[in-house]
VOGU-3710 file (C-alpha; in Angstrom, 3 decimals, decimal comma):
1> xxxxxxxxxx> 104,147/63,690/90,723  103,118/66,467/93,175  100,053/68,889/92,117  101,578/72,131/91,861  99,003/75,188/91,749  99,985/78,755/90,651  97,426/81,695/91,549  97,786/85,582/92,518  96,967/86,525/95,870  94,598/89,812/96,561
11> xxxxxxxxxx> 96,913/92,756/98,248  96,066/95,968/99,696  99,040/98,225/100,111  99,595/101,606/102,373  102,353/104,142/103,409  101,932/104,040/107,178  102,329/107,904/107,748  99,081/108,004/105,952  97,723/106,873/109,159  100,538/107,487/112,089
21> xxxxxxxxxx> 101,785/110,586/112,529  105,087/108,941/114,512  105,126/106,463/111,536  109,267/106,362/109,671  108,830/107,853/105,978  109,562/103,773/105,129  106,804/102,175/106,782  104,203/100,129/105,549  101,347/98,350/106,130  99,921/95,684/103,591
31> xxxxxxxxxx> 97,131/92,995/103,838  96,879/89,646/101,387  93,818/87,636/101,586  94,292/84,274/101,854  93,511/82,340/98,349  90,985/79,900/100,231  89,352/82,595/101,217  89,367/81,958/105,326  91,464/84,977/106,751  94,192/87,209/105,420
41> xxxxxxxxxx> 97,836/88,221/106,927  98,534/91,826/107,941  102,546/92,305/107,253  103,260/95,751/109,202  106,634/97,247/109,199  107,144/100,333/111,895  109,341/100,149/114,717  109,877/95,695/114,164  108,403/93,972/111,514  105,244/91,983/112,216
51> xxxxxxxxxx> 103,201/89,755/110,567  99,913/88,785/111,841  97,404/86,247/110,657  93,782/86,079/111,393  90,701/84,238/110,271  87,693/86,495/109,811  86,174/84,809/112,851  89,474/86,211/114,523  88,842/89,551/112,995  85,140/89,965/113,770
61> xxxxxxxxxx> 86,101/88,916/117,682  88,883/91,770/117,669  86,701/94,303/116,587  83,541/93,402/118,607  86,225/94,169/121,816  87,603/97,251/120,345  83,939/98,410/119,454  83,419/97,266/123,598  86,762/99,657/124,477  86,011/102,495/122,365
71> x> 82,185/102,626/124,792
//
């Protein structure tokens, strides 16, 4: 029989206008950890919906070059 496993995933949740001022009154912006713990998915809904997944080896990379753009 196959092993089955039922958990609840960790979910941060945002109106984008909070943070866009060209943002639609409907979009969002929501990130879900992964449930082993290794990354997380950003699901972003603005002008096309986007999902993006990223390991927190990925993550740390992108912001050590933003940190280098933003010199």
């Amino acid at each position: 029989m196959t092993n089955i496993t039922k958990y609840k995933l960790d979910a941060a949740f945002a109106n984008l206008l909070e943070f866009d001022p060209l943002a639609k009154p409907n979009d969002f912006i929501e990130v879900t950890l992964w449930h082993n713990d290794e990354g997380f998915d950003v699901q972003l809904s603005s002008h096309i919906d986007q999902t993006i997944r990223l390991t927190w080896s990925e993550f740390k990379a992108i912001k050590k070059l933003v940190k280098k753009l933003d010199q």
